[in-house]
mmCIF file as gemmi writes it, N, C-alpha and C atoms, coordinates in Angstrom:
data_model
loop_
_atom_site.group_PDB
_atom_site.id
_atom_site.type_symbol
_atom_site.label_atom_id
_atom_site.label_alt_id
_atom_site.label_comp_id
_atom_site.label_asym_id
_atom_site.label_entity_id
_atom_site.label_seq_id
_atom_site.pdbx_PDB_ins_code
_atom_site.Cartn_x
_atom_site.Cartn_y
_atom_site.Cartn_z
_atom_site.occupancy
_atom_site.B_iso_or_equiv
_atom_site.pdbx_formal_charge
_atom_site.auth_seq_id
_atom_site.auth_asym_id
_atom_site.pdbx_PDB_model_num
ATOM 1 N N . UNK Axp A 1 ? -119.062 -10.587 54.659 1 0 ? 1 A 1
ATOM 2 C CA . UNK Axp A 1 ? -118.346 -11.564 53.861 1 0 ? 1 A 1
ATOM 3 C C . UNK Axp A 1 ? -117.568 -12.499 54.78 1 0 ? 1 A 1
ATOM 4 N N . UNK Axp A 2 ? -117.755 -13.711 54.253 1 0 ? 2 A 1
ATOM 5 C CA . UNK Axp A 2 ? -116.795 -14.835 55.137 1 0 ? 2 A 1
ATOM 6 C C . UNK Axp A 2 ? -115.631 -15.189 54.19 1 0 ? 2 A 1
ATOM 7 N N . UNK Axp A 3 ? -114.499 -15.968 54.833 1 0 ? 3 A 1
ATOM 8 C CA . UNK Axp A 3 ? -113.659 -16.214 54.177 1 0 ? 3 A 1
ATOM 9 C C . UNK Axp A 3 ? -112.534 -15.772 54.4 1 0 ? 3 A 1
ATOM 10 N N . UNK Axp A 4 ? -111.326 -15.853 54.312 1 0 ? 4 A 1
ATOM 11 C CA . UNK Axp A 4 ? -110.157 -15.117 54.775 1 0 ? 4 A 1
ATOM 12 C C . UNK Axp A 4 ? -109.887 -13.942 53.466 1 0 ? 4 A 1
ATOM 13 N N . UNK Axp A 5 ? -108.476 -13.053 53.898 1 0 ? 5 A 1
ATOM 14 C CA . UNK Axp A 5 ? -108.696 -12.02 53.685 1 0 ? 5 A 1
ATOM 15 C C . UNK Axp A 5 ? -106.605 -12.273 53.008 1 0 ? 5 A 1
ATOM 16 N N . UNK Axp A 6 ? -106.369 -11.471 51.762 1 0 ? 6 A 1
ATOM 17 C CA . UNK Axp A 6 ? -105.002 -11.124 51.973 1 0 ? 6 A 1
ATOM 18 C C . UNK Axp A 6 ? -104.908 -10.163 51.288 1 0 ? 6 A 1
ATOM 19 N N . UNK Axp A 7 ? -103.951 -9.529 51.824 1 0 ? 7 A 1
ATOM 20 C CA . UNK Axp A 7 ? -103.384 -7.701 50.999 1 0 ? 7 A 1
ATOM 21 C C . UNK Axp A 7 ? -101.971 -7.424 50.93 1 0 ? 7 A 1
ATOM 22 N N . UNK Axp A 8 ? -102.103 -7.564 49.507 1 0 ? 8 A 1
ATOM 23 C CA . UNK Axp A 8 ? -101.076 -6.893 49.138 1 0 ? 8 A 1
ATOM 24 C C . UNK Axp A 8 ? -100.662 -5.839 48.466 1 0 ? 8 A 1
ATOM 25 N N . UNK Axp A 9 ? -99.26 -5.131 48.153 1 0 ? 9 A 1
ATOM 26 C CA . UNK Axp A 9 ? -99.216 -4.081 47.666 1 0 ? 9 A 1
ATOM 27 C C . UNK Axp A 9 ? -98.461 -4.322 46.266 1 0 ? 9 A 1
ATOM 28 N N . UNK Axp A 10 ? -98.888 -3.514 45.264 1 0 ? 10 A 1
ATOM 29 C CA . UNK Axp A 10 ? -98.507 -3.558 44.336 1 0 ? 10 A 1
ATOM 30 C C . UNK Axp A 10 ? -97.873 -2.789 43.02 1 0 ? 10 A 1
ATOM 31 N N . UNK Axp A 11 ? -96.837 -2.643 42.775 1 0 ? 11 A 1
ATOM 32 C CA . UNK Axp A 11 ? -96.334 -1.685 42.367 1 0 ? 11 A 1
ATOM 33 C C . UNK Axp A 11 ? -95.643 -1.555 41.095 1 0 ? 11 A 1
ATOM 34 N N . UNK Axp A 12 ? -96.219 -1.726 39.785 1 0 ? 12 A 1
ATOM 35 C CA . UNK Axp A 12 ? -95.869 -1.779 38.366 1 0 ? 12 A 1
ATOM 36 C C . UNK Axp A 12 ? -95.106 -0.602 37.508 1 0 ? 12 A 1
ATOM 37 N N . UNK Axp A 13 ? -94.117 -0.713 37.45 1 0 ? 13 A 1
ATOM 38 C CA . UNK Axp A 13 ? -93.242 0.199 36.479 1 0 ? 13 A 1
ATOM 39 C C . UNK Axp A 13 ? -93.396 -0.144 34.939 1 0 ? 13 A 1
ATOM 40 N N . UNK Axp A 14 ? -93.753 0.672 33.993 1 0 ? 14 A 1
ATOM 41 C CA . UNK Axp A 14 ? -93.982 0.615 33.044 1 0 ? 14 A 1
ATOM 42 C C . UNK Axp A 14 ? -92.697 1.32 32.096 1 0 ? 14 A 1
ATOM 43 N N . UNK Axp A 15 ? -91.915 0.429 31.375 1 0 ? 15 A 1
ATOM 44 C CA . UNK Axp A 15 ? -91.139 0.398 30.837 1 0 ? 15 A 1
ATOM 45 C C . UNK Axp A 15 ? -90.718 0.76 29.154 1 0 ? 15 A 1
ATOM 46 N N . UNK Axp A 16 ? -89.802 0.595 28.211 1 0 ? 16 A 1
ATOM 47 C CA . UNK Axp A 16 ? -89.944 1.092 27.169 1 0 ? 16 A 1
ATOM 48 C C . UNK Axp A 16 ? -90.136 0.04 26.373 1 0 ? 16 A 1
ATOM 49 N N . UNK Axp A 17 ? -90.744 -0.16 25.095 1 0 ? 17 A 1
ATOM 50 C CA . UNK Axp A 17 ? -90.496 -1.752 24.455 1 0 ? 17 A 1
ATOM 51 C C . UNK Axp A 17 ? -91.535 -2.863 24.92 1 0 ? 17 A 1
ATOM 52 N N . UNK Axp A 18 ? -92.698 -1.844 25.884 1 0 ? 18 A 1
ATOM 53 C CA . UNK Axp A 18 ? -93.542 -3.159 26.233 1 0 ? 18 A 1
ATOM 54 C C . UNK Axp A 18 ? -93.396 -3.802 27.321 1 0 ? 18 A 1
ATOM 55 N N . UNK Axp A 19 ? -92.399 -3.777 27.81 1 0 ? 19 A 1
ATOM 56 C CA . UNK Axp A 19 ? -91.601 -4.388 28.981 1 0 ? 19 A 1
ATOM 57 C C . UNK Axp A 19 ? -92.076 -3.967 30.485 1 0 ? 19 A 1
ATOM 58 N N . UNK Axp A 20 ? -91.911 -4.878 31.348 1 0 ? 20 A 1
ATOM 59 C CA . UNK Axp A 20 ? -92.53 -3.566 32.801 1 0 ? 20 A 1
ATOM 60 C C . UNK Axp A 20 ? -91.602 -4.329 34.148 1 0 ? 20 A 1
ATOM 61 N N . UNK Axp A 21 ? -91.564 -3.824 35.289 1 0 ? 21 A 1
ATOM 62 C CA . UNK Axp A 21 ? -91.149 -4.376 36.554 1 0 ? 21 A 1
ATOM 63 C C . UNK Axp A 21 ? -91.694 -4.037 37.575 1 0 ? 21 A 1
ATOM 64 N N . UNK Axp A 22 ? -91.771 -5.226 38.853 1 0 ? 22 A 1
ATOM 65 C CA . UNK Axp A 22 ? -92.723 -4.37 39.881 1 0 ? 22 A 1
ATOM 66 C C . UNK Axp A 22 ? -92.024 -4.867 41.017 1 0 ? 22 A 1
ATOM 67 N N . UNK Axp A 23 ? -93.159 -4.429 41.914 1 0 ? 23 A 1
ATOM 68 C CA . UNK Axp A 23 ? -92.86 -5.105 43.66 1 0 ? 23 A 1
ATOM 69 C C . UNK Axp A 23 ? -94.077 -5.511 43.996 1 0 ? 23 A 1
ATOM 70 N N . UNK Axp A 24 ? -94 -6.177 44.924 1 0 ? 24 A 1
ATOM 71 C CA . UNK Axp A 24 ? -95.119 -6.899 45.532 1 0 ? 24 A 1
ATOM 72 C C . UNK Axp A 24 ? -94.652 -6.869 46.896 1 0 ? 24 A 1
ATOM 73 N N . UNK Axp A 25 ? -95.425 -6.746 47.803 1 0 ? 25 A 1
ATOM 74 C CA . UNK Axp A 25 ? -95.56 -6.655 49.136 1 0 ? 25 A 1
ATOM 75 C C . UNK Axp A 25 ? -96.541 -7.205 49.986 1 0 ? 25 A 1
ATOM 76 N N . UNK Axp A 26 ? -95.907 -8.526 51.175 1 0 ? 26 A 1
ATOM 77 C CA . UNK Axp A 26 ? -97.223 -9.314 51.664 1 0 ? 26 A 1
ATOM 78 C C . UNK Axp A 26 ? -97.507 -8.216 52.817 1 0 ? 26 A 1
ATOM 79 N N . UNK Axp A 27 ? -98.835 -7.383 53.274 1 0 ? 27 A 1
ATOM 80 C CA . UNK Axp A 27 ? -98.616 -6.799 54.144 1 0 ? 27 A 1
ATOM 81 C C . UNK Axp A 27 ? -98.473 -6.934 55.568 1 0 ? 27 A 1
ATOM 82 N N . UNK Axp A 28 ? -99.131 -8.615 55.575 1 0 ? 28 A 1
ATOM 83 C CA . UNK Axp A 28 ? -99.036 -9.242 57.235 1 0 ? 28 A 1
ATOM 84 C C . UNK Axp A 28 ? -97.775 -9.472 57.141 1 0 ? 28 A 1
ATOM 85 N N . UNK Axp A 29 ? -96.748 -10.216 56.524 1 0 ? 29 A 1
ATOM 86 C CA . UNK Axp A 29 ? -95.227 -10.351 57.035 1 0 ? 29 A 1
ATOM 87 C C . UNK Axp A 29 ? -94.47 -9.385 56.358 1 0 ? 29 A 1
ATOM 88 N N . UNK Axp A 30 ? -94.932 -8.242 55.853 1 0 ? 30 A 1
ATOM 89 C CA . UNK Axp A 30 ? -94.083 -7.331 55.245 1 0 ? 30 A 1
ATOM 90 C C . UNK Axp A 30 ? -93.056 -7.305 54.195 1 0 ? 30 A 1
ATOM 91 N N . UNK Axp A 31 ? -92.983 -9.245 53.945 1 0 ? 31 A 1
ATOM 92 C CA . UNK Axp A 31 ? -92.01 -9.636 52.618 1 0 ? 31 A 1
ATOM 93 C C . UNK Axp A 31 ? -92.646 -8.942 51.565 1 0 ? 31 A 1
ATOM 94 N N . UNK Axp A 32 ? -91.205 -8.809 51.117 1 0 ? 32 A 1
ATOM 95 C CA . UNK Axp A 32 ? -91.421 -7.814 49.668 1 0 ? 32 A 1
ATOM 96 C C . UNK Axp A 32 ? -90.645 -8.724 48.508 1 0 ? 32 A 1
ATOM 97 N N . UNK Axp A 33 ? -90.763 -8.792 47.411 1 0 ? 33 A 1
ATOM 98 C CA . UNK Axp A 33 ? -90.25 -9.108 46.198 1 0 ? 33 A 1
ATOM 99 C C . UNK Axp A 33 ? -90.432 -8.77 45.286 1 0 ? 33 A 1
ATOM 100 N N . UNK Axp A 34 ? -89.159 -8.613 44.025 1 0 ? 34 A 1
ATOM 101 C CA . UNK Axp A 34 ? -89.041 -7.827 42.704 1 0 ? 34 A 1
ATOM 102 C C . UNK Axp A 34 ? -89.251 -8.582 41.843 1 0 ? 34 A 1
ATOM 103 N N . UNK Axp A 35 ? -90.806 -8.507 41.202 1 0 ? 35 A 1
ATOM 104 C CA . UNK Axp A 35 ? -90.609 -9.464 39.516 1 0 ? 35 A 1
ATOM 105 C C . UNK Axp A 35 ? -90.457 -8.488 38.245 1 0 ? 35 A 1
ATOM 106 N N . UNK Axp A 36 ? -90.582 -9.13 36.95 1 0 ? 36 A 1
ATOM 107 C CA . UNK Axp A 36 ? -90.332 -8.976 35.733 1 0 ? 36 A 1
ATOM 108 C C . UNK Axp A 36 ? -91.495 -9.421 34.917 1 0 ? 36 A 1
ATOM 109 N N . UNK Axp A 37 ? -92.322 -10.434 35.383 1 0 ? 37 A 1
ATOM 110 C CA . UNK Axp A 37 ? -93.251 -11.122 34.305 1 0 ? 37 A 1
ATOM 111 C C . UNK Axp A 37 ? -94.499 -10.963 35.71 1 0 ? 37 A 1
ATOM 112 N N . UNK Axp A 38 ? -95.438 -11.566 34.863 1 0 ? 38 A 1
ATOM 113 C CA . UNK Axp A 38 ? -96.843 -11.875 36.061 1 0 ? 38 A 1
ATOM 114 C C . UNK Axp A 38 ? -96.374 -12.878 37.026 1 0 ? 38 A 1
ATOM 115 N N . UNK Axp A 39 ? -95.655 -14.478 36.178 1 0 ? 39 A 1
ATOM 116 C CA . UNK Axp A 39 ? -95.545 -15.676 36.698 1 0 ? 39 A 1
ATOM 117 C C . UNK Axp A 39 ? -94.855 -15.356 37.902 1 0 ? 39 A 1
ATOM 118 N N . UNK Axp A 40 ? -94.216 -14.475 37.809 1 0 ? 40 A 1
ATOM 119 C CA . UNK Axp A 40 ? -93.168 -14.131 39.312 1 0 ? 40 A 1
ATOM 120 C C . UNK Axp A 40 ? -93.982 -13.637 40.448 1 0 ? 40 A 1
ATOM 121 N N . UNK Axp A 41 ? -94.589 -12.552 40.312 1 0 ? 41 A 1
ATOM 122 C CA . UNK Axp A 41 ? -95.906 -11.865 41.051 1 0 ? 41 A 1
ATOM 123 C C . UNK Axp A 41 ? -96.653 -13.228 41.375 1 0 ? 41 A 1
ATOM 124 N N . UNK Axp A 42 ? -97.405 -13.517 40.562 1 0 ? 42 A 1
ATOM 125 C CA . UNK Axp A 42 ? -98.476 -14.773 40.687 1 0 ? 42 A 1
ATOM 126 C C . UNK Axp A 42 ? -97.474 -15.687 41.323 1 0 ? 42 A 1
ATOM 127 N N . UNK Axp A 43 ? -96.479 -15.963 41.705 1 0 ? 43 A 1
ATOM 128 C CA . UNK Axp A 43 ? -95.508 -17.221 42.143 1 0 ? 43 A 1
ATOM 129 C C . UNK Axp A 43 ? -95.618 -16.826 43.638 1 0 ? 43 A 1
ATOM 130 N N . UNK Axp A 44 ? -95.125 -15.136 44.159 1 0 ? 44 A 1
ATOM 131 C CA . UNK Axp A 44 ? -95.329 -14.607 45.295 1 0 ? 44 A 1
ATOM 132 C C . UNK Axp A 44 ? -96.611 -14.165 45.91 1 0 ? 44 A 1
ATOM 133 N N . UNK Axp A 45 ? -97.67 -14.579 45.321 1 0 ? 45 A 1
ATOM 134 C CA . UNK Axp A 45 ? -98.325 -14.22 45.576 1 0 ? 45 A 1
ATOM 135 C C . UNK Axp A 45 ? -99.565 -15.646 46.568 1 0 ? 45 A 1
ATOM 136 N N . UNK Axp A 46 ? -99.206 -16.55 45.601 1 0 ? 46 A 1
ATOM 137 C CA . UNK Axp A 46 ? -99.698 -18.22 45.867 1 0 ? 46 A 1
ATOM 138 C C . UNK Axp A 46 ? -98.678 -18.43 46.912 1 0 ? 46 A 1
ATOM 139 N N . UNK Axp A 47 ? -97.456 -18.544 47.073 1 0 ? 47 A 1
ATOM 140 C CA . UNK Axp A 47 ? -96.865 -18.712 48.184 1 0 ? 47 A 1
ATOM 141 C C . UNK Axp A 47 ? -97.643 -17.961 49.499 1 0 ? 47 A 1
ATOM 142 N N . UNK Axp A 48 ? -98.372 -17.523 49.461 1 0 ? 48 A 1
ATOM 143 C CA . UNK Axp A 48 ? -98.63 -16.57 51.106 1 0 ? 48 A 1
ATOM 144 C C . UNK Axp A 48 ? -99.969 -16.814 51.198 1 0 ? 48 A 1
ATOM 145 N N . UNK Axp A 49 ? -100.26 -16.964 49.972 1 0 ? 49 A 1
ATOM 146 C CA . UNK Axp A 49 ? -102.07 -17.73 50.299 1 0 ? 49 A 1
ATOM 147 C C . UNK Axp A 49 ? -102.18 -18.87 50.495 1 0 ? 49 A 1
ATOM 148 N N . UNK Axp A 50 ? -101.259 -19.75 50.148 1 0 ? 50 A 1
ATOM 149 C CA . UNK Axp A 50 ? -101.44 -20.902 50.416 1 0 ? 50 A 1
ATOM 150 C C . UNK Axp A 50 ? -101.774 -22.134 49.757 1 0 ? 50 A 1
ATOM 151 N N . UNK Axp A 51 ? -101.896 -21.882 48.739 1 0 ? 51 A 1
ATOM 152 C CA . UNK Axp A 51 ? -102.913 -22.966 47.532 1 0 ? 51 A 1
ATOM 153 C C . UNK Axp A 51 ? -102.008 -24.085 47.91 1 0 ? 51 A 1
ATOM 154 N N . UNK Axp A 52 ? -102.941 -25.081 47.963 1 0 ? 52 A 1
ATOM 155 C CA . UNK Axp A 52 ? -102.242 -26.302 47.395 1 0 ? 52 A 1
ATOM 156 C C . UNK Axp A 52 ? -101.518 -26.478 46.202 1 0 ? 52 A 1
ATOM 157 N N . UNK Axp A 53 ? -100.535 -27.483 45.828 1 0 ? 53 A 1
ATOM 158 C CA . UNK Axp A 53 ? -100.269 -27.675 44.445 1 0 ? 53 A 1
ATOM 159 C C . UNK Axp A 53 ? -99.761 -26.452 43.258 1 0 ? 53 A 1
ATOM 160 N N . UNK Axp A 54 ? -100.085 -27.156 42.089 1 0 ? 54 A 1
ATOM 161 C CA . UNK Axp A 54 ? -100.139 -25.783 40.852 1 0 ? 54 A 1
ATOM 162 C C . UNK Axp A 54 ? -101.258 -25.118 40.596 1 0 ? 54 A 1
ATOM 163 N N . UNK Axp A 55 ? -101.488 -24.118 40.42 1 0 ? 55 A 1
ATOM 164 C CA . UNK Axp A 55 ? -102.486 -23.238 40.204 1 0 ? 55 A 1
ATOM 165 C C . UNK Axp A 55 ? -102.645 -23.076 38.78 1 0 ? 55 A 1
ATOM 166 N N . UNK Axp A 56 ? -103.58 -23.952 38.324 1 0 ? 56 A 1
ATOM 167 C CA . UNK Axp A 56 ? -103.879 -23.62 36.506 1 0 ? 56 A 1
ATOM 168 C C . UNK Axp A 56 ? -104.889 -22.461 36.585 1 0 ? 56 A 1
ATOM 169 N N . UNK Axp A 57 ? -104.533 -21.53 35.555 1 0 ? 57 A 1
ATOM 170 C CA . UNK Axp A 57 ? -105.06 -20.09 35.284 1 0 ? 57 A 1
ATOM 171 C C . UNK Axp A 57 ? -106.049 -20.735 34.184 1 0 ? 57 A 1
ATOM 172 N N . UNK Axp A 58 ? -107.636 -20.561 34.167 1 0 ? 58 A 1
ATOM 173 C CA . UNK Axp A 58 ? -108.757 -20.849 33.351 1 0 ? 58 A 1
ATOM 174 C C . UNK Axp A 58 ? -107.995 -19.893 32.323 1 0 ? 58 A 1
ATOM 175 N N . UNK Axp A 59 ? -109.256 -20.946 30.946 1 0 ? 59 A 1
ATOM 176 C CA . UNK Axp A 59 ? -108.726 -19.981 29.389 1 0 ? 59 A 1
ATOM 177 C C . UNK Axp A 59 ? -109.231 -18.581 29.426 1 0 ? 59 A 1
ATOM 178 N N . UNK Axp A 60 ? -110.205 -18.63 29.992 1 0 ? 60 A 1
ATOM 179 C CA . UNK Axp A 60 ? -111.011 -16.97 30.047 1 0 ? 60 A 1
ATOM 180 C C . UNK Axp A 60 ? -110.316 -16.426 30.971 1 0 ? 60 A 1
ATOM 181 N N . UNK Axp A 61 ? -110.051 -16.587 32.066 1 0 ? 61 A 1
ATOM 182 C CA . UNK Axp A 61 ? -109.336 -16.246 33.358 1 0 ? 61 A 1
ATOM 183 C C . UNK Axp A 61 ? -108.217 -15.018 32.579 1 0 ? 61 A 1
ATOM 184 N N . UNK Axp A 62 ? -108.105 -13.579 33.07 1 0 ? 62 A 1
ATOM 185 C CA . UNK Axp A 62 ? -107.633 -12.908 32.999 1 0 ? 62 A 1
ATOM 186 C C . UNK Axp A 62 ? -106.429 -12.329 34.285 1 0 ? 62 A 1
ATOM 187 N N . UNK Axp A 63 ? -105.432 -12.275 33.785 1 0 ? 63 A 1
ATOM 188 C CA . UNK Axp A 63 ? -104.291 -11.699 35.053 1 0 ? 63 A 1
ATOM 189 C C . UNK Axp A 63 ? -104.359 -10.394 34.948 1 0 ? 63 A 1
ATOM 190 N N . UNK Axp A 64 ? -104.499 -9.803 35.914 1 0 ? 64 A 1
ATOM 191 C CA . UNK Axp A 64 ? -104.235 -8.045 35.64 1 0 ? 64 A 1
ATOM 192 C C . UNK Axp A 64 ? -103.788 -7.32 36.753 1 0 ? 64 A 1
């Protein structure tokens, strides 16, 4: 496979009410951060990859 490569770690607490919290971890610079929703995760997550711009999520496009 060609193409670059990123890994991260990921760590979802499942909460009462539906609700959840996690961590995310870049593993090349070792930054870590605490979200609440996806958009936060997905926010830390585009920061370290790099995208240009905003990242529109397709209608089929699933977050998980």
């Amino acid at each position: 496979m060609t193409g670059k490569y990123y890994t991260f770690i990921v760590r979802i607490h499942d909460e009462s009410g539906g609700k959840f919290r996690g961590q995310i971890q870049h593993i090349r610079t070792q930054e870590e951060a605490h979200f609440e929703n996806f958009k936060d995760m997905k926010a830390f997550m585009v920061k370290h990859i790099g995208l240009p711009g905003k990242v529109v999520q397709k209608k089929d496009e699933h977050v998980v």
